[in-house]
N, C-alpha and C positions, 0 to 999 in steps of 0.2 A: 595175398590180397593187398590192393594199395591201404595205407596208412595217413597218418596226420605229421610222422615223425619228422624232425628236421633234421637238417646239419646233414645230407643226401649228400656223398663224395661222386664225383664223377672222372675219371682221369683219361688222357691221352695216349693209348700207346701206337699209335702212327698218324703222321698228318698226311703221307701223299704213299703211293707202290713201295717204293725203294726207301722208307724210311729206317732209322736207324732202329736197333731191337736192342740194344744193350741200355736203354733208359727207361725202355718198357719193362722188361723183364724189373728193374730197380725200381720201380711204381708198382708191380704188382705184387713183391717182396714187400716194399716199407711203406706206401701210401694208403695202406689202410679205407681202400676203394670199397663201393658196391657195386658202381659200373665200369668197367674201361668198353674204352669207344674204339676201335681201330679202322680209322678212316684210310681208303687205300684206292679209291677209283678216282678217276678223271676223265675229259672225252676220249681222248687220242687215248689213255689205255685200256678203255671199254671197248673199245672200236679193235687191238690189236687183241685181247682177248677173242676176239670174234674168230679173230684170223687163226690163233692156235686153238682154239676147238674146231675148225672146220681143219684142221693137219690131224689133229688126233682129239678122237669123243672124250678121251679123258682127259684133257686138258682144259684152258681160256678159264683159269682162275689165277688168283696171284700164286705167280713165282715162290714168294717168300713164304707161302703157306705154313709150309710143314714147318721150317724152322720157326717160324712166329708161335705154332701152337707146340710145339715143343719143348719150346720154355718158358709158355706162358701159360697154359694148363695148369702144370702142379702147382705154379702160388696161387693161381686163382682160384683153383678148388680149394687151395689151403685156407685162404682170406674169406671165402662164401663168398670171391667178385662174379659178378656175370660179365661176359662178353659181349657186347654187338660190335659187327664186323661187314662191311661191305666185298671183303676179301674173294664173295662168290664171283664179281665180275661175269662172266658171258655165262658161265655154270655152277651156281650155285648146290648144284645135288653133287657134283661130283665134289666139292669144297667140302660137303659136310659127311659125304662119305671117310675120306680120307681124314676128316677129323677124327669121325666113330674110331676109322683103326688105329690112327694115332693113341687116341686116348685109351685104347684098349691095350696100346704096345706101351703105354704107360704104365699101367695098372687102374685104372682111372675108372673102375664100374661103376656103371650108374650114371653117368655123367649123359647129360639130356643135352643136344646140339636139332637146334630147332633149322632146319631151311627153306626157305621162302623164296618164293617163282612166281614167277607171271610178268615180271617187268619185261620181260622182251614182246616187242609186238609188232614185230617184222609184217607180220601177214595183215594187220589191220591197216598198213598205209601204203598209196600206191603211188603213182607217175605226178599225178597230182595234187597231191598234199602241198599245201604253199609253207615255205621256211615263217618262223617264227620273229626273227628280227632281221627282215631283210629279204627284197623283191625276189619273187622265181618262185618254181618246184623240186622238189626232187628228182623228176626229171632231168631238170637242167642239167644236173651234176655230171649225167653221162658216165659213172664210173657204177660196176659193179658194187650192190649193197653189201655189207657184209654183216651186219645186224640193226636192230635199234631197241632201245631201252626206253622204257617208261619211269620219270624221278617216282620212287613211291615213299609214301610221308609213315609216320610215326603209328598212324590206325594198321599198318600189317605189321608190325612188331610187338603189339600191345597182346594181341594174344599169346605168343609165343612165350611174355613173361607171366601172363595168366596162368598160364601153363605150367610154369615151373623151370623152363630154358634155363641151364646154363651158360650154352651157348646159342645168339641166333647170329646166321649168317645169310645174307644175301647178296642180291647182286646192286642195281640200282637204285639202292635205296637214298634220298638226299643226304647229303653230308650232316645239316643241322636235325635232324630226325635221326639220329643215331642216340643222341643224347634226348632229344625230347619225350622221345618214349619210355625210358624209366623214368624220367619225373613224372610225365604223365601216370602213370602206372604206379608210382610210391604217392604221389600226393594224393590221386585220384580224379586231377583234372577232368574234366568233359573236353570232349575232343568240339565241342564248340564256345568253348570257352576262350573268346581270341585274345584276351588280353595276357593271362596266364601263356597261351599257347606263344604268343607274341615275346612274354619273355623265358619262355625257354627255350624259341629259337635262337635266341641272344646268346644265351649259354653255350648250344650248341655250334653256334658260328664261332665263336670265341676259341673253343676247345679244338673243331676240326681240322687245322691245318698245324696242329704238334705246335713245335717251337716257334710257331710266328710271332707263338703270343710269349711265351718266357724268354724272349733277347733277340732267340737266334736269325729271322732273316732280318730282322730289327738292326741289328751289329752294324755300326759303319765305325771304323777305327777314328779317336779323335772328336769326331762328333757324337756318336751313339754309341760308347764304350760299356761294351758286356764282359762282366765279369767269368771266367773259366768258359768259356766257350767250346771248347773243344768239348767237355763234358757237360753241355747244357738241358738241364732235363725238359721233362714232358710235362704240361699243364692239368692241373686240379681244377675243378671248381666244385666247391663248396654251397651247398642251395639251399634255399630257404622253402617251405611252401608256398610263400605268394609269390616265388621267382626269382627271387633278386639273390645274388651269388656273390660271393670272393672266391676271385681268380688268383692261386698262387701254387706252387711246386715244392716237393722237399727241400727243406734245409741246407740238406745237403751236397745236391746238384746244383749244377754251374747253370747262369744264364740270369737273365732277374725279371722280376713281374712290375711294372711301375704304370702309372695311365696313361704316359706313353706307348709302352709296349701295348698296351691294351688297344688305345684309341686306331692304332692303325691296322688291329687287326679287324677291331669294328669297322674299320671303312673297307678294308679290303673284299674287293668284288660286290658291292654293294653301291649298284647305278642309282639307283634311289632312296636313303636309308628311313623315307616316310612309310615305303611300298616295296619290302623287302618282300618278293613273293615266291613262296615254298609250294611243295604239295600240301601243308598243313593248316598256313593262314600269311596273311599279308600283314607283313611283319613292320613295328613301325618302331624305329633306333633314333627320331628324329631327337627326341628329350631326354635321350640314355643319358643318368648318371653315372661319372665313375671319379671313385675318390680313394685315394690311396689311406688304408685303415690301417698300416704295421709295414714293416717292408717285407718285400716282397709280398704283397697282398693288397690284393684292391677290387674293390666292391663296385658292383654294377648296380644297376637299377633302372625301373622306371621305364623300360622295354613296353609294349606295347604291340594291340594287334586287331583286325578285323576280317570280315570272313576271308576264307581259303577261295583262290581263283576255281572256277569249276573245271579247267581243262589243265594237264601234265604238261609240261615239258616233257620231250622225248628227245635222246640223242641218237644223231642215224650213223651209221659209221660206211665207209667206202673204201673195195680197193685203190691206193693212190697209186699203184705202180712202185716203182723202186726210188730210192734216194742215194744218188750215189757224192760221195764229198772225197776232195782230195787236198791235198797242200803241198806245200814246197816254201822252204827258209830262204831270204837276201839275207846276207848281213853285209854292214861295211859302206864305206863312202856311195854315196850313189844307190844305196840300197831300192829307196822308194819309187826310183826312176827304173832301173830292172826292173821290179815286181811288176808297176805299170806295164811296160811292153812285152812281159807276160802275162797279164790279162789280157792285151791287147791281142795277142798274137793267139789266144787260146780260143778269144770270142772269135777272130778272121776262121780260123781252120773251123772250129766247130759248126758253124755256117754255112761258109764257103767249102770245103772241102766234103765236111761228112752229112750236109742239109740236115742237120739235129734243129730245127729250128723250135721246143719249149722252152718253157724259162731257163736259164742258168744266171746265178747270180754269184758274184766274183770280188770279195771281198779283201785288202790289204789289212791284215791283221796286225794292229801296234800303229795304223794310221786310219783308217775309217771302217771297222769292221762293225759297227755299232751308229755309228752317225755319218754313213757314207754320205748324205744331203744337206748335211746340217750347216756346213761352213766351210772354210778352207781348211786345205790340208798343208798340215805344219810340214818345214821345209827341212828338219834337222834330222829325221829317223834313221837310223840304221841296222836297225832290224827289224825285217818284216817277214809276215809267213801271210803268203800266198796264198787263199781257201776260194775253194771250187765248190759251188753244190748245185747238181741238175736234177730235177725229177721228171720223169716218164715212165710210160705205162710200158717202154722195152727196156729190158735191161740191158737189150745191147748198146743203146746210145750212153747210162750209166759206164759200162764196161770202155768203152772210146772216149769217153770224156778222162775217166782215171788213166787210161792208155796216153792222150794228149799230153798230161800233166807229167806223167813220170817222162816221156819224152824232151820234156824242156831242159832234165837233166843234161844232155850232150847235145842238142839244138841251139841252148841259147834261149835268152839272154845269157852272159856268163854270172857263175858265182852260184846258182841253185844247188840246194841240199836237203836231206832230211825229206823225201817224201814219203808221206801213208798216202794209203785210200781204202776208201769200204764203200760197200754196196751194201743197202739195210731194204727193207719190206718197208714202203709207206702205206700211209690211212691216211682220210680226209673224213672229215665231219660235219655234219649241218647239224640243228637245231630245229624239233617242228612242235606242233600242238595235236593233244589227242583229248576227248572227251573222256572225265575219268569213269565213267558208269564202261565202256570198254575195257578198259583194264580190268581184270580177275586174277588177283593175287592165290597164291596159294601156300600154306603151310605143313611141313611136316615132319613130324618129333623123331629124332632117331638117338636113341640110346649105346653106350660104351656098354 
């Protein structure tokens, strides 16, 4: 049952799919946690989720599953931390299946893995559903759907630790509602309490992208210099019951926590930081204090909140067809002038010859592959690598575009080398609104 207690640990062990596990595993060893948060969805990988469960039923959850709960189970059972985890992506039952046997191929009995459904709501939107920031329909999009998800806030996890959950996993539940619902649940918050609610979405945005916030995408050499980076840990936050937290990491891990590091994680993705708007409440950062209290430690405050929007964010995912990329190295006097009349000659044939006419776009890498618009291009370069990338809905145009490129090999320009090429499965994603009385979440306990 929730309490009054303070000093509520919260920790990080993933900010995005592919984060690292070797500084989680060392948080759920030595951080002395009640919660760790493993934040792991985003559009574009909810959307490919989609795609590997419609290849195989038991798939379209994160990759990294089974290693993440396999060495993070036994310290967390050790420590009494709970787990929440958006890791179910497109299938959260099959996620929590695979936990049960995991944790049973541990020795782990007893251990309660709570899973929760209902965020997907394919079937409740159709041709006309109009996009959420920006003119059209679904419709428009003209490409095969391949699922969409509903953000669901902090009220479908609250039971689950009612419950007794060691572990809950779902699929599209909001990043900052990963955290918000054991505060909720240890202080006892009312879920219309928007101030409280307001700053513990603070917390939670703070925490859910891993090392943003302790150095690491923070790092600029020279300017932003972070200490041991290479082993930079995962962030803590330490909470108070009226909200208010210090954000800091072990001792012992690389990376550092300062209001620097802080301040930019608070602004990060945050269009409006008066009207930060969740499933949970309309989150207001505009008077957030943050004051560095010890190093690496620094305290927030002063978050704020008002009612929850009444309609979801929903992300809709699409086949994009293929992406295919390729490249090819100049190096040497005159380098940037070859690569030139190998884009040039790539965009003629591709055209002209094989009528591919969708995007491709052709970038000189070591001269404008990042700021191709922005200004002149410097006259000194001497090595460049050539990048190709076309998307379409046939793979055969992908296939003849990498075919074009490795051909410049003995075509010409002279001096090409070094080619790769891959051909990958794309997805495209819109953004829509859905009424939340629609959405019916669902819960359900399964035992090691």
């Amino acid at each position: 049952m929730p309490t009054s207690a303070t000093r509520f640990r919260i920790g990080t062990g993933a900010g995005f799919s592919a984060d690292r596990l070797d500084p989680a595993v060392e948080l759920a060893r030595h951080g002395e946690l009640d919660v760790m948060i493993i934040e792991c969805l985003g559009e574009r990988t909810l959307a490919f989720a989609h795609r590997d469960r419609k290849l195989d039923p038991t798939k379209g959850y994160n990759a990294w599953l089974e290693r993440r709960m396999r060495a993070l189970l036994p310290p967390c059972r050790d420590a009494g931390t709970v787990i929440i985890t958006n890791m179910g992506a497109a299938n959260p039952r099959a996620a929590a299946e695979r936990t049960v046997a995991i944790a049973r191929d541990l020795g782990l009995a007893g251990l309660k893995i709570a899973c929760i459904e209902g965020d997907e709501v394919t079937d409740l939107l159709d041709a006309d559903t109009p996009f959420m920031d920006e003119p059209g329909t679904l419709g428009d999009v003209n490409l095969p759907m391949v699922g969409a998800n509903a953000y669901l806030g902090a009220d479908v996890i609250l039971p689950a630790l009612h419950a007794g959950a060691d572990v809950v996993i779902g699929g599209r539940i909001a990043d900052p509602s990963l955290a918000l619902a054991p505060l909720a649940h240890r202080f006892g918050w009312s879920l219309d309490d928007w101030p409280r609610l307001g700053a513990g979405t603070l917390v939670g945005h703070l925490l859910e992208c891993g090392m943003q916030v302790t150095g690491g995408y923070f790092a600029d050499p020279g300017r932003k210099d972070v200490p041991n980076l290479a082993h930079c840990g995962f962030p803590i936050a330490e909470v108070e019951a009226d909200g208010s937290a210090v954000i800091t990491k072990l001792p012992q891990a690389g990376g550092c926590v300062t209001p620097a590091t802080v301040k930019e994680q608070l602004l990060y993705e945050v269009h409006d930081p008066r009207s930060y708007l969740t499933p949970d409440v309309s989150a207001d950062f505009s008077h957030v204090a943050v004051r560095a209290v010890a190093t690496d430690r620094v305290q927030v405050s002063d978050a704020v909140g008002t009612r929850r929007p009444e309609r979801l964010k929903v992300t809709v995912g699409f086949e994009g067809g293929f992406l295919g990329e390729a490249g090819l190295s100049y190096a040497g006097a005159n380098a940037q002038a070859r690569a030139r009349l190998a884009a040039d000659i790539l965009q003629e044939r591709m055209r002209n010859v094989h009528s591919v006419q969708g995007p491709i776009r052709i970038d000189l890498v070591g001269v404008n592959s990042l700021f191709a618009s922005a200004g002149e291009m410097p006259t000194d370069t001497q090595d460049v690598r050539l990048h190709v990338a076309l998307r379409s809905p046939n793979r055969e145009d992908a296939e003849l575009m990498l075919w074009e490129v490795e051909s410049l090999l003995c075509c010409g320009p002279a001096g090409g080398g070094g080619f790769r090429g891959t051909i990958i499965p794309s997805v495209v994603t819109r953004s829509v609104l859905i009424d939340r009385e629609r959405v019916c979440p669902t819960i359900k306990m399964l035992v090691a």
